[in-house]
KEMAR-310373 format. One line per 5 residues: number of its first residue (from 1); their letters; for each residue x, y, z of C-alpha. Coordinates in nm, 3 decimals. Layout:
NUM = A = X,Y,Z | ...
! end
This chain:
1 = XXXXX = -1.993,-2.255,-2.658 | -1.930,-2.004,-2.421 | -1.841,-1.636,-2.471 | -1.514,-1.495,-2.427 | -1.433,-1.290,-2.135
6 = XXXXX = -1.436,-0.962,-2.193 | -1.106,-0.784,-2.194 | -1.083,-0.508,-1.888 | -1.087,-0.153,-1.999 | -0.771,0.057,-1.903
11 = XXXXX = -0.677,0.411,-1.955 | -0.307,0.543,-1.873 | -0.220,0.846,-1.768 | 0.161,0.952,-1.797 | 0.306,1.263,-1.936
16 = XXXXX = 0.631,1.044,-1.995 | 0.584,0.995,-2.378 | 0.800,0.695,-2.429 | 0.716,0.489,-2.093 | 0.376,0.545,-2.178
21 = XXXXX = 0.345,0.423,-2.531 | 0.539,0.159,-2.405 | 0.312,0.044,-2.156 | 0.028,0.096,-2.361 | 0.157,-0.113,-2.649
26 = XXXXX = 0.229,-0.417,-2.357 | -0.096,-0.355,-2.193 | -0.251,-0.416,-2.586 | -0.076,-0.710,-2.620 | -0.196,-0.841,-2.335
31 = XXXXX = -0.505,-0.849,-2.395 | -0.656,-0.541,-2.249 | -0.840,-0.289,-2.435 | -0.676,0.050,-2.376 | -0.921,0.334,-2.457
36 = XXXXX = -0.740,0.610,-2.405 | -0.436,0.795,-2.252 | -0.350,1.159,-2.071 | -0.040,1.324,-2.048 | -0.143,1.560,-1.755
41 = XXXXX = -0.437,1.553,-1.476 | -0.700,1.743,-1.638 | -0.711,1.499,-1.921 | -0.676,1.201,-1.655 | -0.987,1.370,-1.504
46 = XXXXX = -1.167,1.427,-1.822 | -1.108,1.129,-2.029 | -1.180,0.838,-1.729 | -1.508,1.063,-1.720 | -1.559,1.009,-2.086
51 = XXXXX = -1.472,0.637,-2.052 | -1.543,0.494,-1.774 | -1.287,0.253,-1.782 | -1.227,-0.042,-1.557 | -0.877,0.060,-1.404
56 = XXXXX = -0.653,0.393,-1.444 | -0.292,0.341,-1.440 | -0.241,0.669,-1.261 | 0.099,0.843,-1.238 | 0.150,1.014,-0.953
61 = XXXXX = 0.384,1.318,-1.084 | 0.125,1.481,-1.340 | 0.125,1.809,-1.442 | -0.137,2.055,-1.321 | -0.287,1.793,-1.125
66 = XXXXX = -0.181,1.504,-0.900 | -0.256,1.169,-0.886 | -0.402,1.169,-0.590 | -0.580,1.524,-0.665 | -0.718,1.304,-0.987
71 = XXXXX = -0.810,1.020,-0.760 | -1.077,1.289,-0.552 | -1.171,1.462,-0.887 | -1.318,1.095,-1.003 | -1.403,0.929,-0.698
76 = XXXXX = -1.753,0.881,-0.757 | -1.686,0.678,-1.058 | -1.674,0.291,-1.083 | -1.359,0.327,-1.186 | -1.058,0.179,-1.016
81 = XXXXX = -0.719,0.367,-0.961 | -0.368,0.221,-0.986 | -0.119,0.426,-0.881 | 0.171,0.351,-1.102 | 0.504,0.572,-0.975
86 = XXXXX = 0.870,0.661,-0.938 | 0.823,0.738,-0.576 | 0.804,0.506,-0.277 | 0.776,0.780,-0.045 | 0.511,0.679,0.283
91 = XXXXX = 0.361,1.042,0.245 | 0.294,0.985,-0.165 | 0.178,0.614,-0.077 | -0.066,0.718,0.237 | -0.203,1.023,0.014
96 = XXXXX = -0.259,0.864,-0.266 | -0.462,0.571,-0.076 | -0.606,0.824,0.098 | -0.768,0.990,-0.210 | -0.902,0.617,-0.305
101 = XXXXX = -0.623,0.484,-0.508 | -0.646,0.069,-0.498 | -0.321,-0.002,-0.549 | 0.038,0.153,-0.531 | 0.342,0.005,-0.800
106 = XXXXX = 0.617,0.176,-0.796 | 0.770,0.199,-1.170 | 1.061,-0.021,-1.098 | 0.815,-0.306,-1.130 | 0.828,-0.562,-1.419
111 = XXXXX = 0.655,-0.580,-1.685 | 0.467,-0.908,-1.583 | 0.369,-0.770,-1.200 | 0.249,-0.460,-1.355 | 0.032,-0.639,-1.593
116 = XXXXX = -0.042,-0.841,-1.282 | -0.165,-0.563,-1.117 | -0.358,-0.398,-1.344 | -0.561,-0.784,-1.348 | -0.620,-0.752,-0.991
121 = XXXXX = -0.708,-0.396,-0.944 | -0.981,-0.488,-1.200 | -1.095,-0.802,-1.001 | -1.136,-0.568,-0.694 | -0.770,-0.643,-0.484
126 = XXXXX = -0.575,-0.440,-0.323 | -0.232,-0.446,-0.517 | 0.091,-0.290,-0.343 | 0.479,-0.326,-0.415 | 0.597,-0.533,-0.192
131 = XXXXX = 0.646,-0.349,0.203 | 0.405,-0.056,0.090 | 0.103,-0.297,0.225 | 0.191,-0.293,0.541 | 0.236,0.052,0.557
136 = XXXXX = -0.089,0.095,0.456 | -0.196,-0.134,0.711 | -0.050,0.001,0.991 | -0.145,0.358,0.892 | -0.547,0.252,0.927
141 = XXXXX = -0.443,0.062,1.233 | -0.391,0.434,1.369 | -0.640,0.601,1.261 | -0.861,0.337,1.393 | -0.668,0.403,1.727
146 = XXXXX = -0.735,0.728,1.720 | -1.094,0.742,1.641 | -1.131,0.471,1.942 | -1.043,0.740,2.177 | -1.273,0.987,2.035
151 = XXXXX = -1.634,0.955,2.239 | -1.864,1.046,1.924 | -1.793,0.733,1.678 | -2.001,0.488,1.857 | -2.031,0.219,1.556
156 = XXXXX = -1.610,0.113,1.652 | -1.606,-0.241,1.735 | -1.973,-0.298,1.655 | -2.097,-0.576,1.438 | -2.157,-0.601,1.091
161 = XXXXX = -2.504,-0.700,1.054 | -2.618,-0.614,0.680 | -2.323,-0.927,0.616 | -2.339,-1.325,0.628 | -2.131,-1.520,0.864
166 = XXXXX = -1.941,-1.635,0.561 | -1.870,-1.259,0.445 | -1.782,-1.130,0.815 | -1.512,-1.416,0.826 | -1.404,-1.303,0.490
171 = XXXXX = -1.388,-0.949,0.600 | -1.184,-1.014,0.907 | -0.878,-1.153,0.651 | -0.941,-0.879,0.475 | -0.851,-0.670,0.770
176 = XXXXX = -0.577,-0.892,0.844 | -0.405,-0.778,0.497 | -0.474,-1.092,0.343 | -0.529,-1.106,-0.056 | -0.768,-1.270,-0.214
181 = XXXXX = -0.578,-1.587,-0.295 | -0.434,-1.640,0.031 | -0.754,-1.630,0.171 | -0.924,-1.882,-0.077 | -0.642,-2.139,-0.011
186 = XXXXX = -0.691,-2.061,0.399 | -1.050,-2.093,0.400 | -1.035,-2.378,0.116 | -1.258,-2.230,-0.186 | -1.161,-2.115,-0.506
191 = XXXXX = -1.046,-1.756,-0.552 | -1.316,-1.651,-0.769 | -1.553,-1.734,-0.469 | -1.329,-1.542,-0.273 | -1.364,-1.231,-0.500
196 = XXXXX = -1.710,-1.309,-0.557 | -1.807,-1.253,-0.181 | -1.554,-0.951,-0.183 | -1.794,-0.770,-0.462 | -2.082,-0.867,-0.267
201 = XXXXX = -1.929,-0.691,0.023 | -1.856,-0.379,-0.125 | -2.179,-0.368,-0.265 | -2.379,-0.418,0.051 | -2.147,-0.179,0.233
206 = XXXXX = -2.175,0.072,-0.054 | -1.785,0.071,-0.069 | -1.579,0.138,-0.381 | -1.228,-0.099,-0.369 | -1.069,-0.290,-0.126
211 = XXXXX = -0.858,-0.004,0.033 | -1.202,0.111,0.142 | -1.292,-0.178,0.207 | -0.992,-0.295,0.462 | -1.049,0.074,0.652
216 = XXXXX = -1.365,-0.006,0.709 | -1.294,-0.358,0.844 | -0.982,-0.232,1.063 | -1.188,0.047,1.198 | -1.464,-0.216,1.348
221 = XXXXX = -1.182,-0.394,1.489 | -1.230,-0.651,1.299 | -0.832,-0.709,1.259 | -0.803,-0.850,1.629 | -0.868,-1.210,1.710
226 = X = -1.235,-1.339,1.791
! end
């Protein structure tokens, strides 16, 4: 008989008492295991070091330190960030992707597609309320303009060639915005393939998450047709 999954490893950080003991107690019944919470971004910062946990649910408002200052101050951990806020602002969005962030919700979000979201963050997607994606998109679209008409980068445009065939294809609908799902029923294979190759990816390309990840594609042009 097989074993279980194991339940992904969350830690929230809120200084909103109530709408975080609230989420915590959904996240728990859930299924995740929560193991631990901050109220301001020194504690974010010192407790996902303690932990290590799978995702943060990050808000971006925290006293003495913001999310996205939080998202630097851990960067080098496995951990992966989920930006979970009351603003939909472009410059709190681009800033906080910026700074490594996965995913951007704002808190007007249900129940269900935060839970959602915390799921996928942990499988390695990119999760975004809806319209923030593209803005995402089209802000690495720009700097990937701009860089082309710098002479130093030379790598712009260049191949891939530490990848498979099957993981550059993957990596172009990854540029292309694509989640992981959409790209498993496009390419006919199952989505844990999909996400399977996307881990291998990362890992070959020493990338953390699949903001990186999509950059990193879009700034080899690998977002324009073949």
């Amino acid at each position: 008989m097989s074993e279980p999954p194991t339940p992904l490893t969350v830690l929230v950080a809120d200084d909103h008492p109530l709408w975080r003991d609230a989420l915590v107690r959904d996240l728990e019944e859930a299924g995740f295991d929560v193991v631990g919470t901050a109220a301001d971004g020194p504690s974010a910062v010192t407790r996902t070091r303690a932990t290590v946990p799978d995702v943060l649910v990050l808000d971006l408002n925290l006293p003495q330190l913001r999310g996205d200052e939080v998202c630097t101050a851990i960067s080098d951990l496995s951990t992966r960030v989920l930006i979970l806020s009351a603003s939909g602002e472009e410059r709190d969005v681009l800033a906080a992707v910026k700074a490594g962030a996965s995913g951007y919700l704002v808190k007007s979000a249900s129940p269900g597609e935060i839970r959602d979201a915390v799921t996928a963050t942990g499988a390695g997607d990119a999760v975004f309320t809806p319209g923030l994606a593209g803005l995402v998109l089209g802000e690495f679209r720009e700097m990937s303009t701009r860089a082309r008409t710098d002479p130093a980068p030379a790598e712009t445009g260049s191949p891939v060639p530490e990848l498979t065939e099957r993981e550059t294809e993957i990596l172009r609908y990854v540029a292309m915005g694509m989640t992981a799902k959409e790209i498993a029923a496009d390419l006919v294979i199952s989505h844990r393939t999909v996400q399977n190759h996307v881990q291998n990816i990362l890992g070959k390309l020493h990338l953390h998450n699949r903001v990186e990840l999509t950059r990193f594609a879009i700034s080899r042009g690998l977002d324009a047709p073949e």
